[in-house]
C-alpha positions in Angstrom: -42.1 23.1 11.1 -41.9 26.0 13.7 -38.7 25.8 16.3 -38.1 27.5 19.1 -34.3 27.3 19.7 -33.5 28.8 23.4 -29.7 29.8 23.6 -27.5 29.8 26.7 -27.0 33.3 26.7 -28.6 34.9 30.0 -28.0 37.8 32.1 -24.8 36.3 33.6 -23.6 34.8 30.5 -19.8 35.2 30.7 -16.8 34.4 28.7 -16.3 32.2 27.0 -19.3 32.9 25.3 -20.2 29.8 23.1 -21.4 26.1 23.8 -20.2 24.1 21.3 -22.6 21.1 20.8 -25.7 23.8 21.6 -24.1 26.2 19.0 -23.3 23.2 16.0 -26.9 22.0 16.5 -28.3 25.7 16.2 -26.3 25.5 13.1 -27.5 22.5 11.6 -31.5 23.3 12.0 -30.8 26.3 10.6 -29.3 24.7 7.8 -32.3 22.4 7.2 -34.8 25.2 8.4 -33.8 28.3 7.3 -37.1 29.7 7.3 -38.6 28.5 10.6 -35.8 28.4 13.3 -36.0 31.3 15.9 -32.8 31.7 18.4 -33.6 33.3 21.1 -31.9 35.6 22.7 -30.5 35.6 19.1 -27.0 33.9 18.6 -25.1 36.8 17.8 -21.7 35.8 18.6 -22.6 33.3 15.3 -22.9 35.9 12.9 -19.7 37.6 11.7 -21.0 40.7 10.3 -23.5 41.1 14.0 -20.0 40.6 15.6 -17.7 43.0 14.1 -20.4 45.4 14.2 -20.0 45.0 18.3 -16.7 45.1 18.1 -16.1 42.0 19.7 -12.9 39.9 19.9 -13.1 35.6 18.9 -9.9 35.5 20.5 -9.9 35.0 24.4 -13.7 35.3 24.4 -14.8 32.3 22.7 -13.5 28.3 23.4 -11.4 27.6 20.4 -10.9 31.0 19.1 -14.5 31.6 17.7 -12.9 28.5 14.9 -14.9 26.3 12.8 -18.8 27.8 13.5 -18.8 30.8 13.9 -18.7 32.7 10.6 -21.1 31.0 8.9 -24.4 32.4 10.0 -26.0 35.5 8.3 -29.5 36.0 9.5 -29.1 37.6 12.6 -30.9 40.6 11.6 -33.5 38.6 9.8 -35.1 36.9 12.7 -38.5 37.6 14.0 -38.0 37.5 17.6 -40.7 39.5 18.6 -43.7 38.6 20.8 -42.3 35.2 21.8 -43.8 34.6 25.1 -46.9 35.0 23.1 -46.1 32.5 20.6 -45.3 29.9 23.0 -48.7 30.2 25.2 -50.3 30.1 21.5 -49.1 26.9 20.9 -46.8 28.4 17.8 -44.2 26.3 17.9 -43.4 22.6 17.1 -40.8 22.3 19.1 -38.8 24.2 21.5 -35.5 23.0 22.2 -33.4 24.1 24.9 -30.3 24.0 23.7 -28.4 24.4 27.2 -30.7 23.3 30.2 -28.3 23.6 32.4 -27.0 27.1 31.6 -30.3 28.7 30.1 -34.5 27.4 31.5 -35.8 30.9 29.9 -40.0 30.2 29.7 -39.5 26.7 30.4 -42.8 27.0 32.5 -44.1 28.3 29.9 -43.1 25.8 27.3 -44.2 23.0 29.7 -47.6 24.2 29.6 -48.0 24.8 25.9 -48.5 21.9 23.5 -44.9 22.2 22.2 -42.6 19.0 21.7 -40.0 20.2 24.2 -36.0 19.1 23.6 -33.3 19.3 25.7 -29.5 19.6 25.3 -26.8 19.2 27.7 -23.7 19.3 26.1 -21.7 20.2 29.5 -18.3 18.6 30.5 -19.8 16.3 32.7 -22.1 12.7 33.5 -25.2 14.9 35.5 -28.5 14.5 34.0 -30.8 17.6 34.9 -33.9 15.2 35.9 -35.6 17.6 37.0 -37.1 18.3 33.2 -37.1 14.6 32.1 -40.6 13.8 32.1 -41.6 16.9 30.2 -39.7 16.1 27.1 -36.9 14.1 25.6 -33.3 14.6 26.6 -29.9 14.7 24.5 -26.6 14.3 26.9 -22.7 14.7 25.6 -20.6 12.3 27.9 -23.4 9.9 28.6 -22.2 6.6 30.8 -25.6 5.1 31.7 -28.4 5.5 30.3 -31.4 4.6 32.8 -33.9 6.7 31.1 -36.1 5.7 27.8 -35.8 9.5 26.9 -32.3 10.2 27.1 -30.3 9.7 24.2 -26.6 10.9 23.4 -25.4 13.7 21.4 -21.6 14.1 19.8 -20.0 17.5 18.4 -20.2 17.9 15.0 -18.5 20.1 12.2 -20.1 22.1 9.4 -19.7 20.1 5.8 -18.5 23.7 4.2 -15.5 23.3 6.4 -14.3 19.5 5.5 -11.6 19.2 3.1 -12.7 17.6 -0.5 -9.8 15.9 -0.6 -6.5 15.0 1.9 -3.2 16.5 1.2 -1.3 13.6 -0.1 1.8 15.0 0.4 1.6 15.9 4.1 4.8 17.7 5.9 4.2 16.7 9.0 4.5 13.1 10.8 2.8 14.3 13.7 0.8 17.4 14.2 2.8 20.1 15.7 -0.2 21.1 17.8 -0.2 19.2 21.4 -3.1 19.5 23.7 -2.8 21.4 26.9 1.1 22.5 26.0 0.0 26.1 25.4 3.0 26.9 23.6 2.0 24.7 20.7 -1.1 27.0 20.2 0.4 29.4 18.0 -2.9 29.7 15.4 -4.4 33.0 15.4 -6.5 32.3 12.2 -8.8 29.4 11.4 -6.6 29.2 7.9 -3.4 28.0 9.3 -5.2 26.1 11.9 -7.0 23.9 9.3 -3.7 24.1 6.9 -1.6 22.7 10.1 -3.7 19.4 10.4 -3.8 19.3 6.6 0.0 19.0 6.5 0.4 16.4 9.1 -0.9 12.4 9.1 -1.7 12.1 12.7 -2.5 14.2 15.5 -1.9 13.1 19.2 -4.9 14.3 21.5 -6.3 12.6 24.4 -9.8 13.2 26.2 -9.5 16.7 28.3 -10.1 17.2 32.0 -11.7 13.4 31.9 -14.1 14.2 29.4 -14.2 12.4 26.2 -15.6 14.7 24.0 -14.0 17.3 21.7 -14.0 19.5 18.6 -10.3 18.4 18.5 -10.9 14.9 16.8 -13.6 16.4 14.5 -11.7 19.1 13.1 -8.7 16.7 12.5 -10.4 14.2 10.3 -12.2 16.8 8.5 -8.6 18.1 7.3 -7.3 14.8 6.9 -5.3 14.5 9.7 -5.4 11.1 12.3 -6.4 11.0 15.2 -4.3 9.2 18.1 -6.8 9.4 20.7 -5.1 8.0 24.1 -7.3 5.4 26.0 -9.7 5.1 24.0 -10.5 1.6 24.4 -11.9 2.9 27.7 -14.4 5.3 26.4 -17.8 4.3 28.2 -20.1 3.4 25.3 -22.6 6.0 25.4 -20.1 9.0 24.6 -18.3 9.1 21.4 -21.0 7.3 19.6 -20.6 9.1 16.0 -17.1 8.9 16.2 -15.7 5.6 14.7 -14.2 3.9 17.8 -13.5 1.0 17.0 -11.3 1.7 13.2 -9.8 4.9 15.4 -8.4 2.4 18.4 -6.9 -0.2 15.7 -5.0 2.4 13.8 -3.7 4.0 17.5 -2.7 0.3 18.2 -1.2 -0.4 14.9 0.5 3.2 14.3 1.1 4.5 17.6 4.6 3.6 17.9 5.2 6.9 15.6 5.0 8.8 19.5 8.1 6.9 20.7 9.9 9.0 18.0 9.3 12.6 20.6 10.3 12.6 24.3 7.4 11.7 26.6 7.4 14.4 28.5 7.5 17.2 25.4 3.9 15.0 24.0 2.6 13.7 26.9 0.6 15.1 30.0 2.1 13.8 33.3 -0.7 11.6 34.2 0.0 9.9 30.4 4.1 9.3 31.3 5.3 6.5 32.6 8.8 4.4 32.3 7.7 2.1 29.9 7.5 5.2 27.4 10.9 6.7 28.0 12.4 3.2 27.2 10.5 2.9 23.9 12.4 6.8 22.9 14.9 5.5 23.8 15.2 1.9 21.8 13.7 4.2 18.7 17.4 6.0 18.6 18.8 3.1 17.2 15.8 2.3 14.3 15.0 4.4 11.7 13.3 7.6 12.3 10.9 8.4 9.9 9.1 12.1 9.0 6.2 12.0 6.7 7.5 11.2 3.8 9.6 8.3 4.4 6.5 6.9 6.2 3.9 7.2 3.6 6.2 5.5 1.4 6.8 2.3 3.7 3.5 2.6 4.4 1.0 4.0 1.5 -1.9 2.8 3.2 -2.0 5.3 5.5 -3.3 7.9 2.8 -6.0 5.4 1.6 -7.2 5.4 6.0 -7.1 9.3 5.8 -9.4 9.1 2.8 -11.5 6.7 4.9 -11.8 9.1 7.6 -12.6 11.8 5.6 -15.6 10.4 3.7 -16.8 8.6 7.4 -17.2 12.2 8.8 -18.6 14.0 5.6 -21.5 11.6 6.0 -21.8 11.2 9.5 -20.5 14.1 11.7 -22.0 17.0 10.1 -23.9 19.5 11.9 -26.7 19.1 9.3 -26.3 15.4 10.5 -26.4 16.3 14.1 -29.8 18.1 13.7 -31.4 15.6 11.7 -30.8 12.7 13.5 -32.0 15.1 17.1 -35.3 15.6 15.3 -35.9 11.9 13.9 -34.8 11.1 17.2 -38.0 12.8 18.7 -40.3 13.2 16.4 -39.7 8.8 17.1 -40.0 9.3 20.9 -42.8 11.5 21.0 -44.4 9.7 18.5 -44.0 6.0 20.4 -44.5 7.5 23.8 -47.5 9.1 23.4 -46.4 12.4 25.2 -47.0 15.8 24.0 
């Protein structure tokens, strides 16, 4: 099988410089099909040796610090990228997936009039569909609310399965992860290394959707270190978004284990539009029970390490990126096949 994958860099590319979901999907078809995946232009912000030899900075440049993805590519140099307009008026290609419509519609004439299977991806922080391309091929939305369309299905972040744990930390340090979104002084991890080693010392992680968006590397990377997930509002997570991410287990154990929060003062854990008086009376009724750290609470409560487990083994089957590009090519080659298009 022959793909096309068009990238979001373009002439006014600017920082930061990846797209997550476009990026982890690269990664995944290249782990599947190694030998008949061409990026173009060529990811080479994925390849750590191509980036070094620029001299170019993860840090500042790149969302999340260039973490999780982006040292695991090696074929930069090894890509035929030549003569591609060519290829794509010659019918060369399988597919061509565009793997950020909305930044990046490099020969998308072009692809529309070959014989290609064309893909789209739009893994942007909001609910806009680009209908403009929908009735030349099948389309793949992050944060989807409604779904009008027989070709547009939804598409989740995804991690790479070299980077999940084997095995939780049974003897985490931490009750709750020291790391809290959007309080920028938490954000102390220079190095994937400590990052990963801070959510694999601690049982849960308080995170919340960002900006109104549900989607995140956030909740990924936590489970895949063993750490939990207390995702606020979930329960109100439209059901087209999120839908590799086990909703329903993830709400029970926020309902069942969330009172561990009370233990911090709101407003050093919770964004503003999160606070509310109700939460400043629960720290305060905690100061007269028993405050627990991590391991007074796994031992009143040793379940909690066989639910860690559980989230674990749930992503290591289902939220891999090698997942994530299988499923986006059963996915068509099902649609194209059915519909009868091109």
């Amino acid at each position: 099988m022959k793909i096309l994958f068009i990238t979001q860099l373009t002439e006014k590319t600017t920082i930061p410089i990846n797209d997550t979901v476009s990026d982890s999907l690269l990664l995944g078809l290249k782990e599947i099909y190694p030998m008949d995946v061409v990026d173009f232009p060529g990811a080479w912000y994925m390849d750590k040796n191509e980036v070094k030899k620029r001299n170019y900075e993860y840090k500042n440049n790149f969302w999340g610090n260039g973490f999780t993805y982006y040292d695991i590519i090696s074929d930069y140099q090894q890509v035929d990228r030549n003569n591609i307009l060519n290829k794509i008026n010659n019918n060369y290609f399988d597919f061509i997936i565009f793997g950020s419509i909305k930044c990046s519609k490099k020969f998308l004439d072009e692809a529309i009039s070959s014989t290609s299977k064309l893909i789209f991806i739009d893994g942007d922080d909001d609910t806009i569909i680009d209908t403009d391309v929908l009735k030349y091929g099948i389309y793949f939305k992050r944060e989807l609310i409604f779904n009008d369309y027989k070709n547009v299905f939804p598409i989740n972040c995804c991690v790479p399965k070299k980077k999940i744990i084997k095995k939780i930390n049974d003897k985490p340090t931490n009750l709750l992860a020291p790391l809290i979104p959007y309080r920028k002084k938490t954000y102390i991890y220079d190095n994937e290394k400590d990052y990963y080693k801070m959510w694999q010392n601690s049982i849960f992680g308080f995170t919340y959707s960002p900006n109104g968006w549900w989607e995140t590397v956030r909740y990924y990377e936590m489970m895949m270190n063993g750490c939990i997930p207390l995702i606020q509002n979930l329960e109100k997570c439209p059901k087209k978004t999120l839908t590799k991410l086990p909703k329903k287990k993830l709400i029970n154990i926020t309902n069942k284990y969330s009172w561990i929060l009370n233990q911090n003062f709101p407003t050093k854990i919770y964004k503003k539009k999160f606070l509310s008086v109700k939460k400043f009376i629960l720290y305060f009724q905690t100061l007269f029970h028993k405050k627990y750290n991590a391991k007074s609470f796994i031992l009143d409560f040793p379940e909690i390490n066989v639910i860690r487990e559980e989230l674990l083994e749930y992503i290591k089957n289902n939220n891999t990126s090698e997942t994530m590009a299988t499923d986006v090519i059963k996915i068509s080659k099902n649609f194209f096949s059915s519909s009868g298009q091109k």
